[in-house]
Every structure is written in C-alpha cells, then in structure tokens.
C-alpha positions in Angstrom: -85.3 45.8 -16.0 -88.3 43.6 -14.9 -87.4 41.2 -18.2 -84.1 41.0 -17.1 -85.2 39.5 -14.0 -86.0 36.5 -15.7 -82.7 35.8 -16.7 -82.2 34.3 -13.4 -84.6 31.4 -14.0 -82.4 29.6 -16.8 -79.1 30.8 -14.7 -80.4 29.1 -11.7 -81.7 26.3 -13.4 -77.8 26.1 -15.0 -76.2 26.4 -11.5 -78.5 23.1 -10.2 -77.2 21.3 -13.4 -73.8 22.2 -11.8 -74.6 21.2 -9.1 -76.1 17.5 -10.0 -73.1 17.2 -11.9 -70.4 17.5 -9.1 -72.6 15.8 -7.1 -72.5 12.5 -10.0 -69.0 13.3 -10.5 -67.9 12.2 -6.7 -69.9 9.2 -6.8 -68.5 8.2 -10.3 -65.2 9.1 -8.4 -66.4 6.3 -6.0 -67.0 8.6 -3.1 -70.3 7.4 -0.8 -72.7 9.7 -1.5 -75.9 9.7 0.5 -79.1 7.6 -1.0 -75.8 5.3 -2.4 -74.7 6.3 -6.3 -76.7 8.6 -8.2 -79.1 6.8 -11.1 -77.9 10.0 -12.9 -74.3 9.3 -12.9 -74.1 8.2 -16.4 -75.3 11.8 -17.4 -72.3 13.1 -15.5 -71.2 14.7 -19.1 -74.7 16.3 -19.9 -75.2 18.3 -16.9 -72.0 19.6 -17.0 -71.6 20.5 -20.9 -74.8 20.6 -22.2 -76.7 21.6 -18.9 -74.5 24.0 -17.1 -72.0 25.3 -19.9 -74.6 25.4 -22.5 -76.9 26.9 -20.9 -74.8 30.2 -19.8 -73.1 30.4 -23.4 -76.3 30.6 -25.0 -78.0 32.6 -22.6 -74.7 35.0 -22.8 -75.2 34.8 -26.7 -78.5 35.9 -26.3 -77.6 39.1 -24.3 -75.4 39.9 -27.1 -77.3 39.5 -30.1 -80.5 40.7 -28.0 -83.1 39.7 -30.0 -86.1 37.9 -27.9 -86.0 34.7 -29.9 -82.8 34.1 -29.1 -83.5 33.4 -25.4 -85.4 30.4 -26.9 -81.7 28.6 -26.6 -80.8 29.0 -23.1 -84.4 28.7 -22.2 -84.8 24.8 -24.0 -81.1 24.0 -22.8 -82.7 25.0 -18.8 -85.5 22.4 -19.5 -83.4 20.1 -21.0 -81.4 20.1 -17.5 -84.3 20.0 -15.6 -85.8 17.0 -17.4 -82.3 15.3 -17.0 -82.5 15.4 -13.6 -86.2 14.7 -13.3 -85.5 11.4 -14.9 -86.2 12.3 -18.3 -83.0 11.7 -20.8 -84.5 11.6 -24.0 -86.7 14.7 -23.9 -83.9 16.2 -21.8 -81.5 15.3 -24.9 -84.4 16.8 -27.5 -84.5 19.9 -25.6 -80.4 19.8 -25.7 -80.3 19.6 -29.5 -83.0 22.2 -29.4 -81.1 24.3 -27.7 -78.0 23.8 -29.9 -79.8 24.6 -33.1 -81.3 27.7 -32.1 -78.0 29.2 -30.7 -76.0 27.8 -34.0 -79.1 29.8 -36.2 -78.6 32.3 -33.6 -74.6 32.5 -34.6 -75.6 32.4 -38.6 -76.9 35.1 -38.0 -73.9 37.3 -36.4 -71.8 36.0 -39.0 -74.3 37.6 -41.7 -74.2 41.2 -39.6 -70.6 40.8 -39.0 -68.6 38.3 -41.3 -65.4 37.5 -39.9 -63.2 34.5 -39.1 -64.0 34.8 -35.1 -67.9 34.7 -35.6 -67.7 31.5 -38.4 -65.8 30.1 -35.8 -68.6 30.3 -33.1 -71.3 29.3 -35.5 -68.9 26.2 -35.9 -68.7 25.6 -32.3 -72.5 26.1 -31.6 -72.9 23.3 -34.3 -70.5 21.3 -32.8 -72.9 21.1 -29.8 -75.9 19.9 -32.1 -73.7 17.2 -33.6 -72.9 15.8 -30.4 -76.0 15.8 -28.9 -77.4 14.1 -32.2 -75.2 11.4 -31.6 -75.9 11.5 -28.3 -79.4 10.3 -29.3 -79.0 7.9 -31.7 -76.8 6.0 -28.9 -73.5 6.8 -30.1 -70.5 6.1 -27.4 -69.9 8.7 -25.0 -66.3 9.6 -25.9 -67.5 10.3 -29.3 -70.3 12.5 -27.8 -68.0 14.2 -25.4 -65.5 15.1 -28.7 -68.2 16.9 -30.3 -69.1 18.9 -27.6 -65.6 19.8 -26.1 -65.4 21.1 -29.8 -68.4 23.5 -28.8 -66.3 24.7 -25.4 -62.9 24.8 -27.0 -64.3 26.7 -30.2 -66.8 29.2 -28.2 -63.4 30.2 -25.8 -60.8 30.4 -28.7 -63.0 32.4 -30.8 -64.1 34.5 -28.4 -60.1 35.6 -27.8 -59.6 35.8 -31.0 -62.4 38.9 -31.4 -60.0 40.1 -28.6 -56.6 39.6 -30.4 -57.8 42.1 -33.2 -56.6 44.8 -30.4 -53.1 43.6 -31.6 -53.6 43.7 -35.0 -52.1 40.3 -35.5 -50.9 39.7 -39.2 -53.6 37.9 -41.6 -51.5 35.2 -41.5 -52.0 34.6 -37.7 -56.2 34.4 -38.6 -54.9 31.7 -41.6 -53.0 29.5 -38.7 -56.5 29.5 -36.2 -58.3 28.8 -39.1 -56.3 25.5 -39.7 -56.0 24.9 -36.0 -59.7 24.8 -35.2 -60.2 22.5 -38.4 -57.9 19.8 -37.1 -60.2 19.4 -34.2 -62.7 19.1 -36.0 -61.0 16.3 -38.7 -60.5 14.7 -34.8 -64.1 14.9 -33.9 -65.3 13.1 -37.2 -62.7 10.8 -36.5 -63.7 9.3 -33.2 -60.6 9.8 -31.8 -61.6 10.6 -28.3 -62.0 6.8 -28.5 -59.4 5.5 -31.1 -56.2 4.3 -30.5 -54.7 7.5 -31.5 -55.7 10.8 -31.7 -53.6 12.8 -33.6 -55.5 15.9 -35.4 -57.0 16.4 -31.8 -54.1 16.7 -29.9 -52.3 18.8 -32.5 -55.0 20.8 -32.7 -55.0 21.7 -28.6 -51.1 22.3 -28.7 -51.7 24.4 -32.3 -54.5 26.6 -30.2 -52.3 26.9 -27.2 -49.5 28.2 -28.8 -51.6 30.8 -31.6 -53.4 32.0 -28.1 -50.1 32.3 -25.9 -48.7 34.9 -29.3 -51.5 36.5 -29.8 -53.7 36.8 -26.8 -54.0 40.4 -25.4 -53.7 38.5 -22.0 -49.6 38.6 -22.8 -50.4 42.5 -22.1 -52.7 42.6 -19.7 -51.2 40.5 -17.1 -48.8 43.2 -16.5 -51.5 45.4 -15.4 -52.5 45.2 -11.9 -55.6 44.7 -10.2 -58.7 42.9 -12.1 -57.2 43.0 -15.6 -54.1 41.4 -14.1 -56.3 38.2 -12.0 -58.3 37.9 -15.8 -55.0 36.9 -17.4 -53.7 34.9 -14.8 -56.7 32.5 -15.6 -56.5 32.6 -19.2 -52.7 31.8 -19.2 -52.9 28.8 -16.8 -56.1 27.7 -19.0 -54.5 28.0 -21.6 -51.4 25.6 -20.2 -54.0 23.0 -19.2 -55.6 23.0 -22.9 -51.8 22.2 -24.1 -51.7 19.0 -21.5 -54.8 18.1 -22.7 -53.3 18.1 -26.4 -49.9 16.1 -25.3 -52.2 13.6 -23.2 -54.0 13.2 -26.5 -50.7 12.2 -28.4 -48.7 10.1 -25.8 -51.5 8.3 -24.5 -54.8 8.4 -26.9 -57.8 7.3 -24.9 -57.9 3.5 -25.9 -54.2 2.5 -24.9 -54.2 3.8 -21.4 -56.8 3.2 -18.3 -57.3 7.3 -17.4 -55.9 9.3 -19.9 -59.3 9.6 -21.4 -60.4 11.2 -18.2 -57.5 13.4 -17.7 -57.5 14.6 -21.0 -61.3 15.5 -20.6 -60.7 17.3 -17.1 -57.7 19.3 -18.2 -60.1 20.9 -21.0 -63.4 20.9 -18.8 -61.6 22.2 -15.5 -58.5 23.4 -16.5 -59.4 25.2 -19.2 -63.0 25.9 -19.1 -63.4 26.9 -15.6 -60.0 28.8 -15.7 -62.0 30.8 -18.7 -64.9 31.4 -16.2 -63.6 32.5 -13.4 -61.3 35.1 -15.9 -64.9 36.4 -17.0 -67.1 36.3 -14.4 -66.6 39.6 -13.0 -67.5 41.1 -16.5 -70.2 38.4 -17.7 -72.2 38.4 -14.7 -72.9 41.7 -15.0 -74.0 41.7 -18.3 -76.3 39.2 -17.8 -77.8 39.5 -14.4 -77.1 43.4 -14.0 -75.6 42.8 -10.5 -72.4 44.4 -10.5 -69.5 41.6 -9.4 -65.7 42.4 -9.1 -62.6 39.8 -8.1 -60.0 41.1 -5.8 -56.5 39.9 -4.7 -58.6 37.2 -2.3 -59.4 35.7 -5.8 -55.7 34.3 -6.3 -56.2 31.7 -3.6 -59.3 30.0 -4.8 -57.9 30.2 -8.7 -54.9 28.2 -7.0 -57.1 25.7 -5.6 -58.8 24.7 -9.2 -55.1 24.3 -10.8 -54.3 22.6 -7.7 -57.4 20.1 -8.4 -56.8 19.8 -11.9 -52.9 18.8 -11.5 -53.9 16.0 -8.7 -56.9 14.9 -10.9 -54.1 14.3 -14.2 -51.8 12.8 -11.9 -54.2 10.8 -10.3 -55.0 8.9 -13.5 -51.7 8.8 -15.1 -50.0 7.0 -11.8 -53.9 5.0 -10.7 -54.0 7.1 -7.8 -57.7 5.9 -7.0 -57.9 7.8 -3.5 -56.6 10.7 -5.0 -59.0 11.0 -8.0 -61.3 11.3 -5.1 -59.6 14.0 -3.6 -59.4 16.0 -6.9 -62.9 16.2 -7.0 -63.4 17.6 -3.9 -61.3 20.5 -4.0 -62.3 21.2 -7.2 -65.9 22.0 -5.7 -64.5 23.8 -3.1 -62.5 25.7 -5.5 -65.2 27.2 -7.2 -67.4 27.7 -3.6 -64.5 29.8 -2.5 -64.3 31.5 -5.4 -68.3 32.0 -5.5 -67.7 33.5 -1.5 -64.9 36.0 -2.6 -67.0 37.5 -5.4 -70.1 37.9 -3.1 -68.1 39.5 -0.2 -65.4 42.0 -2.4 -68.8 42.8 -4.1 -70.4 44.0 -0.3 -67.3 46.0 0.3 -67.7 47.8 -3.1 
C-alpha cells in the first residue's frame, strides 16, 4: 500500500500535462489567455497524447503486468511532461520515446505470456507511439507525428475491446477483419496521409473499426443493463460514432484540401472518442490504479452530454469557419470533463 502511493506522482504529473494542454488549446483557439499566448502552444499535441494519455496508459499497463520495471514507462513519460512544460522539448521528447519503448518491450512481453491477436495489437499501438515521437525528433511535420500517435490511442482502445468481445465468442473470422482493419491505419500512417491530399486507408480504417466494434462490442449488451454498466456503454457507443466521423471527415475532406477538417478529424478521435473511452472506464481504472474506490451515477449523463455536445460544435465549427464557435467548443469541453471530475468525487462521498 505505501508503494502504491506513489502512483499518484506520475498521475498528477499527467493531470498538469492536461491541464497545460487545455490551457494551449484555448489560446491556439485564439481565446486571450493571461500572460498573452502560451510559448508552449505549439506542444499543444504532446501534452495531450504523449503527456497526459501516455502517461495513464502506461502507468495502467504497468498495474497490469505488475512488474517494477515497468513503471519505468509512465515514470519517463511524467518527466517527459514536466520537462515540456519547463521549457525543455527535446529532453522532454527523449524522455517521450523513452517512455514509448519501454511500454512497447513492456507489451512484447504480454504477447509472449499470452499470444493472441488483442495483445499484438497493443504491442503495435505502443510502437506506434515510439514511431511518432521519433519523427517527432527528427523534425518531421506535426500531422505526420499526430498519425502515428492517434495510431497508439485508436490501437490501445480497440484492442482493449476486443480482449472484451471474446465474452461473445465472436467467429475467427471477426478476429481476421480487426486484423485487416488496424493494418489499414497503419498503411495510412506510413503514408503521411494525415497531411496528403487524400487519406484513404485511414479513413477506411476508422469506419472498418467502427463498424467491427458496434457488432461485436459486449457494449451492444450491456447498455441494456442499468445503472454503471449501462452509463459505460453509453460512452463507448457515442465514441465509437465520433471515431466513424472521424473516418468519413478523412475521405470527403483529407486534411490538405480543406482549411479545418484536419482539426476536426483530430478532435473527433482525441475528444470524441478518447475521452468518451475515459470517462466509460474511469470508475473501474481509477481504482485499480490509485486504490480509491470511484463510481458514476445517473448525475454522470449530463456531463457525458456536455463532451458530445463540445465535440459536435467543435466539427461544425471547422467545417462551416465558425471561428467564435471553435472557441466556444473548447470551453465546454473543459468544463465537461470538470463536471464530470465533480460528479465522481461527490457520488463517491455518498457511497
């Protein structure tokens, strides 16, 4: 129990990341922020992906697998975040890639203890988070960083539900069909498409996922349950909904032929579908990791509303140039997830 404790340190450390970022993503949003725009607005991307999301997929990892050395990767992603916002970028970005090798060796290894399609595929997505940040340091165009490491989000979630589809026993074939799936985005990753003038293998790839994890999720049966179980599906459905728009976005209007539709894409995945994923498993990560016991109630519904809410006016935003209203997305999307934070911490009092 007293190592546990120190799980906090690279948790906090992750939630300040989080923090820095939505505070750089409302001044790249062109809101006045005090002190005038951030010098770390540019790293917008890093603290969110590799600072905040990295950081709490490999310390989760870790728990897992719960072998000491395997802390080593949420513990060098932390001080990659901290040296990011200290003013550090390239041994914040050596710490990154750090971070993303240990947790991919830290993957091998599951796959060797249990070999199956759903633990290759997160050994994939932890490399996928190495790659980009190894482009990241040899100077390589953001877009084509952010591919590689939506890869690593995308991958991680889908694999992760598709340990939990084995409940179904979903035919071989179904396992055949992922398989293909998560290699197109990949084919779109090497491809540059998040910057190209078309990017077909990585939209078809987001529809593809979309529609294997909509016949095949247990969430299909568990959203007729009520309570807890009922509120977890709910987010997984409508993240899974925003991971299709993201797909479509990415085959009617590929990044380089429209103004914003590089930046709705991104959100759709990054708050749409990411955070949708989180807020699904916070009341069973959190307590695995921290040992504080957390549960969602009905009260959850509203601020789960609110981040759909922001995501749908931050798409619309930039497919119509809705400048003022890019602004506003932002917002809410923060308070969205404060709300949320507030609902967890008071139904957890009650209990």
């Amino acid at each position: 129990m007293r190592w546990r404790r120190l799980r906090f340190i690279p948790l906090g450390i992750g939630a300040a990341s989080l923090a820095t970022g939505f505070w750089t993503g409302l001044a790249r949003l062109g809101l006045e922020m005090p002190g005038g725009t951030p010098s770390l607005a540019e790293f917008h991307s890093a603290l969110m992906i590799a600072g905040f999301l990295g950081t709490l997929i490999s310390l989760e990892r870790a728990v897992a697998v719960g072998l000491w050395w395997a802390y080593l990767a949420p513990a060098l992603s932390a001080l990659g975040a901290i040296a990011l916002i200290a003013g550090a970028p390239g041994f914040g970005a050596s710490a990154f890639l750090l971070a993303g090798l240990t947790l991919t060796v830290v993957s091998i290894l599951v796959v060797t203890r249990q070999p199956a399609l759903f633990t290759v595929v997160l050994a994939i997505g932890a490399a996928c988070w190495s790659v980009g940040t190894a482009l990241w340091l040899m100077g390589a165009a953001m877009p084509d960083v952010a591919a590689w490491w939506l890869g690593f989000l995308v991958l991680t979630i889908a694999a992760e539900r598709l340990e939990l589809s084995r409940l179904l026993a979903p035919p071989l074939l179904s396992q055949a069909a992922f398989a293909v799936a998560a290699s197109l985005l990949i084919v779109g990753a090497l491809r540059g498409e998040y910057s190209g003038e078309a990017a077909p293998f990585s939209g078809i790839s987001l529809i593809a996922l979309t529609v294997w994890l909509l016949r095949y999720d247990v969430a299909l049966k568990t959203v007729r349950r009520p309570g807890p179980a009922r509120f977890s599906a709910a987010c997984m459905l409508g993240g899974y909904a925003w991971l299709a728009v993201a797909g479509v976005l990415l085959l009617l209007a590929p990044p380089a032929t429209a103004a914003f539709s590089y930046d709705a894409a991104v959100h759709a995945i990054t708050i749409g579908f990411v955070f949708s994923m989180i807020f699904g498993h916070a009341p069973i990560i959190l307590p695995a990791v921290t040992g504080i016991q957390v549960r969602a109630n009905a009260a959850a519904y509203v601020p789960l509303a609110l981040l759909h809410g922001s995501v749908l006016l931050r798409v619309a935003a930039d497919l119509f140039g809705w400048i003022t209203l890019r602004s506003s997305s932002g917002l809410l999307t923060i308070l969205a997830l404060l709300s949320y934070a507030a609902v967890l911490i008071l139904a957890s009092r009650r209990k």
